[in-house]
Every structure is written in C-alpha cells, then in structure tokens.
N, C-alpha and C positions, 0 to 999 in steps of 0.2 A: 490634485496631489500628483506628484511626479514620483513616478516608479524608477529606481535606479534595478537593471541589471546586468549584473558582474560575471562574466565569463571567468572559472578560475579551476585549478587545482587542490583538490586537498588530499594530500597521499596519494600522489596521481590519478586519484578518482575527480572525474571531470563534472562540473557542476556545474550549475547557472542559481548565485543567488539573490534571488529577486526581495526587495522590500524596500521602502519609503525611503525616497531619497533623503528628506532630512529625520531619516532615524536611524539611518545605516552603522551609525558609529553607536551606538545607542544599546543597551541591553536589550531586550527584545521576547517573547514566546517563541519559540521555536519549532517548526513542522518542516520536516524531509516530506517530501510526497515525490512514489514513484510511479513512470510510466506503466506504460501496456507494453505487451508483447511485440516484438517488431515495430517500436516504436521510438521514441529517442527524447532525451527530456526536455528538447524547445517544443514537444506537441503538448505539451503540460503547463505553456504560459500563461493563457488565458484563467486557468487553475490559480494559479500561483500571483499572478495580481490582483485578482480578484482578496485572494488573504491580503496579501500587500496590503491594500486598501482599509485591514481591520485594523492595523498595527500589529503584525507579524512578520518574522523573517521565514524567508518560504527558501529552502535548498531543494532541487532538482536535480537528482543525479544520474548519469546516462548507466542503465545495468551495462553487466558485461555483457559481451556477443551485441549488445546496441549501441547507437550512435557514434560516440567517437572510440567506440570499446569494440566496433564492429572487425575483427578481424578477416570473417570469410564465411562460408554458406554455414548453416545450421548441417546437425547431424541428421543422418537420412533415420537415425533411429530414432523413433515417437519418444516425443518431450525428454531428448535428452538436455538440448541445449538448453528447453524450458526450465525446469528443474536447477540446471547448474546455473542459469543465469539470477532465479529468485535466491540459492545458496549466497553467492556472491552478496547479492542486497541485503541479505541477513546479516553475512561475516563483517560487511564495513559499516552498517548502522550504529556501532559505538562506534569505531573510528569518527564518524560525522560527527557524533555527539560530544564526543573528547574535545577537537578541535575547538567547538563554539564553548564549552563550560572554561575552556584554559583560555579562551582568550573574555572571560566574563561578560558574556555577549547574550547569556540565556535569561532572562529574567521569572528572580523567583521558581529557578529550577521547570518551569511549563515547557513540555516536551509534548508537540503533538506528532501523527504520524499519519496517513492517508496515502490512500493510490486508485489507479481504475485496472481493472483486468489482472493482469501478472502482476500489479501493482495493489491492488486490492490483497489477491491472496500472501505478496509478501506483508502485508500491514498486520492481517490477521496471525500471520506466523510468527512473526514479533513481538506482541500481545501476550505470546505463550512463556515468552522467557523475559520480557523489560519489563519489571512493576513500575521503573523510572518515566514509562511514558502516562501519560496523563488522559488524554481523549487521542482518539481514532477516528475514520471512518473511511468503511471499505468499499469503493464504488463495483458495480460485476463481477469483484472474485467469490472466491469463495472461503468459509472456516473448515471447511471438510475437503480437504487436500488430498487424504489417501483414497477418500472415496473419488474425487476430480482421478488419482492417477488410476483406478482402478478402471473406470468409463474407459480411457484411453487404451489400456493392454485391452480392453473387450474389442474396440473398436480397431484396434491394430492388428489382431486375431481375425476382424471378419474381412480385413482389406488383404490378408497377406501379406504386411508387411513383416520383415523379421527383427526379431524380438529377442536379445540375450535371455538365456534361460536365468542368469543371475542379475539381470534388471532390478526387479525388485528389492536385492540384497543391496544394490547400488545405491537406489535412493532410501531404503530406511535410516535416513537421518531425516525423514519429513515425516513421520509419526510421532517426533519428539515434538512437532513445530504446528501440528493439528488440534487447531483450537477447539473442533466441536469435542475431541477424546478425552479433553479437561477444558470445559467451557466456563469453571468455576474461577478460570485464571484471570476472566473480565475483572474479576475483582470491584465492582460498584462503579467501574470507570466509565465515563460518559463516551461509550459507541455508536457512529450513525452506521448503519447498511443500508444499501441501496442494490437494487435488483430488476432489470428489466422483464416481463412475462414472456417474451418472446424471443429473449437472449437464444442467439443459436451456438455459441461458441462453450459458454459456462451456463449450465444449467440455472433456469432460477428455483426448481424445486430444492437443492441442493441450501441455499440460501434461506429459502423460506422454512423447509424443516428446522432447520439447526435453529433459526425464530421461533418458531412456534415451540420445540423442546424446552427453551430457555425462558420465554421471555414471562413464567410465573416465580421465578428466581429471582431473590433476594440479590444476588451476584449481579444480575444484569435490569435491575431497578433504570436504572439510568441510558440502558439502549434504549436506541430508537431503528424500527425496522421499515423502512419504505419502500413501495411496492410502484414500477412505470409499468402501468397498465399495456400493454400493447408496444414496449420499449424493447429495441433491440440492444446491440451491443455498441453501445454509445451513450456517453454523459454528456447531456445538453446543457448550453447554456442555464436554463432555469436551473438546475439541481447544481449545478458549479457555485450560485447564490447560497442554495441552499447548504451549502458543505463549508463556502465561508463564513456564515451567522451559524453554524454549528461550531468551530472553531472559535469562533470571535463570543460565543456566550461561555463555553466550556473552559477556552483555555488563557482569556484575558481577565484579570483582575482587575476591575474596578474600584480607584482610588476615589 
C-alpha cells in the first residue's frame, strides 16, 4: 500500500496529511494526532502511517512555538510556552475539523483524536469539551493537568526560578479542560491510555490514579488503561501497532 503525504496548509496551520494514496480523495475516519513537546509533527510519521495503513486519514499538525511555528527560545518562565502552546492545539481543533466535514471527506462523522507527551495531554483536554470526537488515546500525558502544573510551581520554587505571582491566574483556563475534575465527560467513548513506570518527565502515578478512580465507571466501560513496565518517556514501535488496532476497531465501520 503506498502512503501518500501532503505537506499543506489549513488556516496557515501547517500540517502533513498522511493516508492511502488511493483513498486520498475518498471520505475517510478522521484522527488529528499531536506531537510532544519540542518536537514537530514529521517526528509523528511512523504514528500516522501505521493508521494509514487501517484506512484512515491521519492530520499532523506542527503546535505553535514548534516546527515550522517555531519562532524563537521558549519563555525562561516554567511551562509558559508549554501551556500556550497545548492552548493553541485546543483553539484550532475545530478549525481542522471544519475544514475536512466542508469538504465531506470525514466518513460517517468518525472523529478520532490521539497524541504522545504535550500531545497526549492536549487529547485528554479536548475530551473535556468535543462530544463530536468518537475514540481517543493518550500516550505519556496526562488527564490531570492542574495537578501536572501544580508539580511544576513546586518544582520551580525549589530551583529558584521566578515565578509571576499571577501565574496561576494565567493559565486557569486549564481547569476547564481537566479531565480527571469531570472524568464523567469520557462519556462510554472508547479511550486507550498508555503510561510508562518509569516516565521521568510526566509522572505515571498521575495517570494510573485518575485509572484506577475511574475505571468502575459506567462512563469509562470502554477505556482501556496500559501500563510499560520499566518504560520511559517514549512510545515504541510495539504500542504505535497497538494505538493503530485501537483506532482501526474503535473508529472504522465495518461494512
């Protein structure tokens, strides 16, 4: 099978959309999956062909402050630019999805969504307000976002680095977008998570809680919580299979 991908614009948001070269004109399921942090969205191909390969269209799109969005160093203040760069991913996730429904390209309305790292936690943040998306799955982020920034002013405090006192006032627009504070908003939708034990960057107790809170919930029947034993902050080949045959049972219809 030949994978066609397209370097393109949409709303000047820069993208690479990868899927079947002869299905490319074709309606299609549709999943946006985004990068990691410092990272840029051709390091997410191998991702994105692998869906290819189910009969999906896979959009990749570069956040701001990354890839071709990369204007210049990050802020010297702790997870400012982080923060403002998963906002961004949030604010143009309907733009993407406009685009592809106006040009009737999404079949049967199947909306999937996925990421790893800063990309995970924008998946689960969008969760919180699109019932339009269908299946997820969030590789190394996390659903508990305010407790992720809360770690960070702890940890900012013991390094000395400085810290606006109205920080916090800044980004609460990310308590609207934290899924464990309304975990009820899974709504029966089939979510994968995935979690390394030895993640040094996002905690995986953080991940495994918000699992185990949930996972006797009628709401979240249909997640699935997986655990990389001794896995650091990296999505391996094997689990990229598995994130495709999660996609490919969840959000293709079988005629």
């Amino acid at each position: 099978m030949k994978i066609s991908i397209r370097h393109r614009y949409i709303k000047k948001i820069p993208v690479l959309e990868v899927v079947a070269e002869e299905e490319k004109n074709k309606a299609l399921p549709l999943v946006i999956y985004y990068h990691g942090w410092q990272s840029a969205k051709e390091l997410s191909l191998t991702q994105a062909r692998k869906l290819a390969r189910k009969g999906i269209r896979v959009i990749l799109p570069d956040a701001m402050n990354h890839g071709e969005r990369k204007t210049g160093p990050v802020s010297p203040i702790p997870s400012v630019t982080f923060w403002s760069s998963i906002q961004y991913n949030i604010i143009e996730f309907s733009q993407l999805i406009r685009h592809f429904e106006k040009l009737e390209l999404i079949k049967n309305k199947k909306i999937g969504v996925g990421g790893v790292s800063m990309g995970g936690i924008t998946t689960c943040a969008l969760l919180t307000q699109h019932p339009e998306i269908n299946t997820a799955a969030c590789m190394m982020g996390t659903p508990a976002p305010m407790r992720y920034i809360e770690r960070v002013m702890e940890r900012a405090a013991e390094m000395d680095y400085f810290v606006p006192k109205d920080l916090p006032l800044l980004q609460s627009w990310v308590t609207h977008y934290d899924l464990s504070k309304a975990p009820e908003k899974i709504a029966e939708r089939p979510v994968l998570f995935w979690h390394g034990t030895k993640d040094p960057k996002i905690p995986y107790e953080d991940m495994a809680d918000f699992y185990q809170q949930i996972s006797d919930e009628t709401y979240a029947q249909n997640s699935r919580f997986l655990t990389g034993e001794g896995e650091g902050h990296l999505v391996k080949g094997e689990m990229m299979d598995v994130v495709a045959e999660w996609f490919e049972e969840n959000l293709i219809d079988r005629d």
